[in-house]
N, C-alpha and C positions, 0 to 999 in steps of 0.2 A: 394433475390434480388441480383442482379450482385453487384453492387455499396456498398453492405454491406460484402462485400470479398476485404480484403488490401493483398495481395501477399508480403511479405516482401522480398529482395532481400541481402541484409548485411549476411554476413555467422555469427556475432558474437554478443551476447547480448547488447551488447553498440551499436553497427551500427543500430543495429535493433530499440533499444529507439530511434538514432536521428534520424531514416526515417520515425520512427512512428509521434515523434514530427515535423517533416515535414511535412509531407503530411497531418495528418489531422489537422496540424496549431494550434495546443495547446499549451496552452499559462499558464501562473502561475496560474490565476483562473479560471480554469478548472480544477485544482488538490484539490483531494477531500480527504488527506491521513488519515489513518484507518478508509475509510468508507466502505469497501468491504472486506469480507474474502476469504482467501487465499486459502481453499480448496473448497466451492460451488458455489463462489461470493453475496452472500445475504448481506442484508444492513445491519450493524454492530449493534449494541446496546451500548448506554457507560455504562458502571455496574460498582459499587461503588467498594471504596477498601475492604470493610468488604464481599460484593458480591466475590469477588477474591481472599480472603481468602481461601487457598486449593483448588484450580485451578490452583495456576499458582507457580512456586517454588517459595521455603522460601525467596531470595536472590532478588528474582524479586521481591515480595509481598514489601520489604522492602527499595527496591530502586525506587520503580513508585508509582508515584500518580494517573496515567490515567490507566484505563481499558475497553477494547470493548470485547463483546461477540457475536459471531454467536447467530442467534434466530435458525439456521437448525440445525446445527452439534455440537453446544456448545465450539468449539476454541475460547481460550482467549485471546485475542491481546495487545500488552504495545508498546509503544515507545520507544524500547531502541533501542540502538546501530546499529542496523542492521538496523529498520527501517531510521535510523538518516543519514545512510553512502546510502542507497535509496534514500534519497529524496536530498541529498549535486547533487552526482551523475544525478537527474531528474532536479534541480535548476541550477546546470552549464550548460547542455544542453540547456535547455531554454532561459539561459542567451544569448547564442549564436545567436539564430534563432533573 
């Protein structure tokens, strides 16, 4: 369908979030964080920490409580750092709109 093609026009990662957060009007609950993986998009799994045990490094294991697993590809997802500077980043934007 024509209507499920957004053309983005922003040449840079940031313009491009807030034309996205424009146009199709989303808003703080609409955001669904580690609920989709990063390499297939399939809907996450949250899997224990004793599950995540040697899947995910020693240094991760020992500083996260939370863990999602892919059911397709088996990536392991935490909320560290990177996701945290993601979602600051998606929450000032929104703030804006």
């Amino acid at each position: 369908k024509r209507e499920d093609l957004l053309v983005l026009t922003a040449g840079d990662p940031v313009g491009q979030l807030e034309e996205v957060i424009r146009r199709l009007k989303i808003t703080r609950h609409h955001l669904h964080p580690l609920s989709r993986c990063g390499q297939c998009n399939a809907v996450l799994d949250a899997i224990s920490r004793d599950q995540a045990l040697g899947l995910v490094p020693e240094h991760v294991f020992h500083t996260q409580e939370e863990f999602h697993q892919c059911p397709r590809c088996g990536q392991v997802y935490w909320p560290g750092s990177h996701h945290q500077g993601i979602m600051a980043r998606v929450l000032e934007k929104l703030s804006r709109e």
